[in-house]
C-alpha positions as CSV (number, residue, x, y, z in Angstrom):
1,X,130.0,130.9,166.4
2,X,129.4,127.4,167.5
3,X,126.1,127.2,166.1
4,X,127.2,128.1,162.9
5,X,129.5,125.2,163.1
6,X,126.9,122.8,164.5
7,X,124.4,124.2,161.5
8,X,127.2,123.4,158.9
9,X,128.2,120.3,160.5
10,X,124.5,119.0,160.6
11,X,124.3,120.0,156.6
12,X,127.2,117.9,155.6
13,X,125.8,114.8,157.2
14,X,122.5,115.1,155.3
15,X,124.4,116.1,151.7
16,X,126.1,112.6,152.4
17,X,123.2,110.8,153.9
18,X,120.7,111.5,150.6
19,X,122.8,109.7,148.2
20,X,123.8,106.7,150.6
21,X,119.8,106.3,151.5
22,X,118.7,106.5,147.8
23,X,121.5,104.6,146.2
24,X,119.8,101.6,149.2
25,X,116.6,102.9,148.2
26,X,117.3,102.0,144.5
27,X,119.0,98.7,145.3
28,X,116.3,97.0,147.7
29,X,113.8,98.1,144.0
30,X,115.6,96.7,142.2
31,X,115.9,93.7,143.8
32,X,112.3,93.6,144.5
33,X,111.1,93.5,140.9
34,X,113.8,91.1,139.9
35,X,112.4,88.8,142.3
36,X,109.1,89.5,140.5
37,X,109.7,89.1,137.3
38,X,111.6,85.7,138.2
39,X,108.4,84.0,140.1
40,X,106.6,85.2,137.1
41,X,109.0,83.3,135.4
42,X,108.4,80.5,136.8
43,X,104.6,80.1,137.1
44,X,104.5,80.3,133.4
45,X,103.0,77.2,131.6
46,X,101.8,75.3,128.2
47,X,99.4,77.3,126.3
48,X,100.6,81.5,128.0
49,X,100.9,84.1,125.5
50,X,104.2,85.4,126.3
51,X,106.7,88.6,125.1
52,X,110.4,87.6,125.0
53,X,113.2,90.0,125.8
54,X,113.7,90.6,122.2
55,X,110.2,91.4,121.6
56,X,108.5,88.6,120.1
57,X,105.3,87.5,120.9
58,X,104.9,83.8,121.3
59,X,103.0,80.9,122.8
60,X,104.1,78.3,124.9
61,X,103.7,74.8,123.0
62,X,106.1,72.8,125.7
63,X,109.1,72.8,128.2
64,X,111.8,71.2,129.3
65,X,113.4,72.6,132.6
66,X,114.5,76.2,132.2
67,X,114.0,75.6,128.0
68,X,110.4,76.7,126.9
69,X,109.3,75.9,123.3
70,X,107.6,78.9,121.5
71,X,105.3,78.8,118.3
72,X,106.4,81.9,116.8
73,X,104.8,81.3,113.8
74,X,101.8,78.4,112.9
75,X,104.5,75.4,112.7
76,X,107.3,77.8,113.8
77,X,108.8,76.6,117.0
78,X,111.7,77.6,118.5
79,X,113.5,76.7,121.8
80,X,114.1,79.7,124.4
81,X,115.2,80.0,128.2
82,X,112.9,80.5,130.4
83,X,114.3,83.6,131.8
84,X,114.5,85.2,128.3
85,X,110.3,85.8,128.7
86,X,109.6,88.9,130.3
87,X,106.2,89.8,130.0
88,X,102.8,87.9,129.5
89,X,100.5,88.6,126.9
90,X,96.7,89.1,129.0
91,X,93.8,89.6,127.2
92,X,92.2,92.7,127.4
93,X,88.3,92.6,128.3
94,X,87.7,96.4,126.9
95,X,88.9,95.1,123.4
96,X,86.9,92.0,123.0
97,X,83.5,94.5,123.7
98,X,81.6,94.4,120.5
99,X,81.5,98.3,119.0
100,X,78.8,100.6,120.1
101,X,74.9,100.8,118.0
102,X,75.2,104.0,118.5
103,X,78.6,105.0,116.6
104,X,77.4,103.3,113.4
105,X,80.0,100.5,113.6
């Protein structure tokens, strides 16, 4: 009978150790790409194609401290914090490849 209990007793530390280790598993992640996305943030500069958090896709034109200025629009710009940009447009090599001879194109 006291193996059954040690057995049992074993079982309910692991049922409340998985959630306590993934709940820090989760948080340390989280933390991790927050601390990403805000270096990215601020190694961004005149001239990057950026994505704001409302989904707009702009280019820096100029900055003042954490305000960016972004041409939405040829002689559209509009003033945005920096940590409103969360994503960089990068151009992609496979698109600028002219089209095959062979397809016809």
């Amino acid at each position: 009978m006291t193996a059954a209990t040690t057995t049992g007793g074993t079982g309910s530390l692991l049922i409340l150790l998985v959630p306590i280790v993934l709940l820090g598993f989760l948080f340390f992640s989280q933390r991790r790409r927050a601390q990403k996305l805000a270096a990215h943030q601020q190694a961004l500069k005149v001239g990057d194609e950026v994505i704001t958090a409302a989904g707009a896709y702009a280019t820096i034109k100029g900055e003042d401290g954490d305000i960016l200025f972004l041409e939405l629009a040829p002689g559209m710009v509009v003033r945005w914090q920096r940590r409103m940009i969360m994503n960089s447009v990068r151009p992609n090599s496979e698109a600028d490849v002219a089209p095959d001879s062979e397809s016809g194109e």
